[in-house]
C-alpha positions in Angstrom: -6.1 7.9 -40.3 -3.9 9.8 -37.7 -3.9 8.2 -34.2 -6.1 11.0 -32.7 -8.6 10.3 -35.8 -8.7 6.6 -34.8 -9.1 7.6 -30.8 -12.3 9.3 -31.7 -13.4 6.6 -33.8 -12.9 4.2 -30.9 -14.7 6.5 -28.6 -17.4 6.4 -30.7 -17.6 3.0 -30.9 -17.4 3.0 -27.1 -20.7 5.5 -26.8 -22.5 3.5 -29.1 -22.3 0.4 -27.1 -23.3 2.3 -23.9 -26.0 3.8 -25.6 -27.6 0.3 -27.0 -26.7 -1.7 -23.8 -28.5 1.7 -21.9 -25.1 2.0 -19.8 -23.6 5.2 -19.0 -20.7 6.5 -21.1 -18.3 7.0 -17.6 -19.0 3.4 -16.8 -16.3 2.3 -18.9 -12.6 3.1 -19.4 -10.5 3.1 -22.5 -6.8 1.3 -21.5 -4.5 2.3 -24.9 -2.4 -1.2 -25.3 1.3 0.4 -25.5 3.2 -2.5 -26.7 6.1 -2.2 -29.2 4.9 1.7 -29.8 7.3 3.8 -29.1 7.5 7.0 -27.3 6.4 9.6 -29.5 3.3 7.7 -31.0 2.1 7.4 -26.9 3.0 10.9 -26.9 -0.1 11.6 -30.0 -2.4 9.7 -27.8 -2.1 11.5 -24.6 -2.2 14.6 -26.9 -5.7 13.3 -28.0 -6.8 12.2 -24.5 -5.5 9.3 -23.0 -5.2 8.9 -19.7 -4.1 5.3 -18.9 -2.4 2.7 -20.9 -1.9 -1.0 -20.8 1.9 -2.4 -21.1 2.5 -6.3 -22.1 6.3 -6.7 -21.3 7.8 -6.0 -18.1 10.9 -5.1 -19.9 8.7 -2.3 -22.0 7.0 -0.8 -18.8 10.2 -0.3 -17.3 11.4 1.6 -20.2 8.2 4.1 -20.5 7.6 4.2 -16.8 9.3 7.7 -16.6 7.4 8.9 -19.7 4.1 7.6 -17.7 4.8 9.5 -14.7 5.8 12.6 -16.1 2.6 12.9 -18.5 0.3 11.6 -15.2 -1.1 8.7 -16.5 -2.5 5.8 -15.0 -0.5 2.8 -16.2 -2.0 -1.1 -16.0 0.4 -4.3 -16.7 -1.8 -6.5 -18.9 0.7 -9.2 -20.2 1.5 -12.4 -18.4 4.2 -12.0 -15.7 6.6 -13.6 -14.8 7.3 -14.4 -10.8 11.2 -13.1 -11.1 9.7 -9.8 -12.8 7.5 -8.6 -10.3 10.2 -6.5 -8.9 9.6 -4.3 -11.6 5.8 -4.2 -11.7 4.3 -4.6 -8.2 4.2 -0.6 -6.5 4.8 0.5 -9.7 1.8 -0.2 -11.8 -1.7 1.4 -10.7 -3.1 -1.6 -11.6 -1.8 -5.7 -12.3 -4.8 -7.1 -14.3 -2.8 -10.8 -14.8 -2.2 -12.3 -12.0 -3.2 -15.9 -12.9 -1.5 -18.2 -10.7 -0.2 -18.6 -6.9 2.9 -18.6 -7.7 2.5 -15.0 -9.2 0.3 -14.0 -6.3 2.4 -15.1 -3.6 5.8 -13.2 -5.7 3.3 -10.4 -5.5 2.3 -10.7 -1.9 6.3 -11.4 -1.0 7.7 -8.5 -2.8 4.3 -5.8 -1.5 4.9 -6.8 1.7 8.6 -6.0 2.6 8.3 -2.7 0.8 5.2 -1.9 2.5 3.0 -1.6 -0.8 -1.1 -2.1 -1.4 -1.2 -3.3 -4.6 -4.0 -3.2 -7.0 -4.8 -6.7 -8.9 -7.0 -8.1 -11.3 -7.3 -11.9 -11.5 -7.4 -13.3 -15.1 -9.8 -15.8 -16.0 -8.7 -18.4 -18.5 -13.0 -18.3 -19.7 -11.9 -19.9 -23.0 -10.3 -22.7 -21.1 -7.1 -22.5 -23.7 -4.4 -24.3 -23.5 -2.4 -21.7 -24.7 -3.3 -18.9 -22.8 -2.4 -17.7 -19.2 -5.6 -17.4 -17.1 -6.5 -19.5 -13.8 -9.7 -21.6 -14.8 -13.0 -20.6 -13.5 -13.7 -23.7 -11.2 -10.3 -22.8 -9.4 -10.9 -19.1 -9.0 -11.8 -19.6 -5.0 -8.3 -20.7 -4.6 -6.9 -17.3 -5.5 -10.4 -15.4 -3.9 -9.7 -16.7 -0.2 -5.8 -16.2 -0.1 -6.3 -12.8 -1.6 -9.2 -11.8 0.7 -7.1 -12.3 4.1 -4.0 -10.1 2.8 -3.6 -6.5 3.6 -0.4 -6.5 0.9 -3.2 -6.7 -2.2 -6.3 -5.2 -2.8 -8.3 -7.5 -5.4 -10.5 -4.8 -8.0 -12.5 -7.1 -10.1 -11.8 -9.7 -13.4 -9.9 -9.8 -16.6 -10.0 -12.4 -19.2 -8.8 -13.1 -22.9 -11.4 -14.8 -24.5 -11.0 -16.8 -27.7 -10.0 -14.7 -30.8 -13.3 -15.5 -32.7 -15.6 -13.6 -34.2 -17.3 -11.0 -32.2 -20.7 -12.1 -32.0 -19.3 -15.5 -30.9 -17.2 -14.5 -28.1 -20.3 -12.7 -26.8 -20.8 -16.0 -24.9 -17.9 -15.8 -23.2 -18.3 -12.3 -22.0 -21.9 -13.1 -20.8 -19.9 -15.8 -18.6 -17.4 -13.6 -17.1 -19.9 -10.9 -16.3 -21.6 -13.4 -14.3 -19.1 -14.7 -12.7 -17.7 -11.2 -11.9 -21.1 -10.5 -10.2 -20.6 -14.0 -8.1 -17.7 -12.7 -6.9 -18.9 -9.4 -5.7 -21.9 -11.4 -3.9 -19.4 -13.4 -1.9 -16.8 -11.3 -1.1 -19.0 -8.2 0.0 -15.7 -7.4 1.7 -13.4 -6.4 -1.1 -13.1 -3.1 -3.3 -14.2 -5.5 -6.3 -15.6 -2.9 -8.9 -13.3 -3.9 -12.3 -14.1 -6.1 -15.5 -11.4 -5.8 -18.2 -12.4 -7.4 -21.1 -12.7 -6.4 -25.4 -9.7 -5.4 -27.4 -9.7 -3.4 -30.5 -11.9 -6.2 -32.3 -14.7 -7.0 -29.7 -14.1 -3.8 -27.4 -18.0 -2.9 -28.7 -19.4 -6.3 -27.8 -17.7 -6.4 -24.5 -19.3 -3.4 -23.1 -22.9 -4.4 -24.3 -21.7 -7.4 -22.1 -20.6 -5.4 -18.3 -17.1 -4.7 -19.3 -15.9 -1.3 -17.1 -12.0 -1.6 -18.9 -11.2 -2.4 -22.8 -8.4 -2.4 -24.0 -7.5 -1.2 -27.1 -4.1 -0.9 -29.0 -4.0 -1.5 -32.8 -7.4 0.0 -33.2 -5.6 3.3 -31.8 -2.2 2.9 -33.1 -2.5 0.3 -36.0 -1.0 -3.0 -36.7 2.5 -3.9 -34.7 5.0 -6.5 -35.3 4.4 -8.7 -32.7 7.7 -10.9 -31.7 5.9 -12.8 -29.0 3.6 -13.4 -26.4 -0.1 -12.3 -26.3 -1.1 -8.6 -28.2 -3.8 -8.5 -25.6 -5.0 -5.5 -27.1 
């Protein structure tokens, strides 16, 4: 299937699961996971539609950020960054969904604030509790909620997480938790823009949105499999 063909099927997908969880279809946004696909493969999926698109690898978005800006779209660093990399991301992404960790957060508050930026965050949730993974855990979300609610230099948008790569009707559970603790967080901080859940990738987009997800984000599903040389897919 050509990448427009597999667009439409993801669409689809993504109408289905609106129409069964009796959600509207503009309630959620398709991200297209960019990693390791190069230029002129983007290039097919902007043809067929796409209008934002999720980069890993702070080396990568770098790279494509020209390409991004001259074709308009809305780009999104998903992948876990690094504190000495945020140079490269923070005024430059519409929208950092991984910031996991104070460190990260106060490279991020650091680097907005002497170059006068607002910058557009998503705190990741570490909802399967994994080792492995980046994430902050759910328990210590306040810690991150209260430093970023007194700072002009970050606006906080919502949640993302990375649940456990199981089967999709089992990772349902974990979506059901991050909706509700996305809606927690709205309750108590009445204050902030908080109007984002990023969660689903190309095998459990469908299952994420019956779930509250307003971002998936979906790479091999649109452009096939990749050789992955490290890190998380996260798409």
């Amino acid at each position: 299937m050509t990448i427009r063909e597999n667009l439409e099927a993801v669409r689809e997908s993504m109408r289905l699961a609106c129409r069964r969880s009796g959600r509207a279809e503009d309630e959620v946004r398709l991200i297209a996971v960019t990693k390791f696909v190069e230029i002129a493969r983007i290039r097919e999926a902007v043809e067929a539609g796409v209008t934002e698109i999720g980069e890993n690898r702070a080396q990568e978005f770098t790279e494509k950020l020209n390409f991004y800006k001259q074709n308009r779209l809305r780009a999104h660093f998903i992948g876990q960054l690094q504190t000495n990399k945020v140079k490269y991301v923070c005024g430059k992404a519409d929208l950092i969904q991984s910031v996991d960790r104070e460190p990260l957060l106060d490279a991020i508050l650091g680097y907005a604030g002497r170059n006068g930026i607002i910058q557009d965050i998503l705190i990741e949730v570490n909802i399967g509790r994994e080792a492995q993974k980046g994430g902050i855990a759910p328990e210590a979300l306040p810690v991150l909620l209260d430093r970023i609610a007194g700072s002009p230099q970050v606006r906080l948008r919502g949640l993302m997480c990375v649940p456990p790569a199981i089967e999709k009707e089992a990772v349902r559970p974990y979506f059901r938790e991050m909706r509700t603790l996305f809606e927690r967080v709205q309750r108590e901080y009445p204050e902030l823009p908080i109007d984002t859940l990023s969660m689903g990738m190309s095998h459990d987009f469908d299952t994420a949105i019956e779930e509250g997800a307003t971002i998936v984000r979906v790479g091999t599903a649109i452009f096939g499999p990749r050789i992955i040389t490290g890190g998380k897919q996260n798409g």
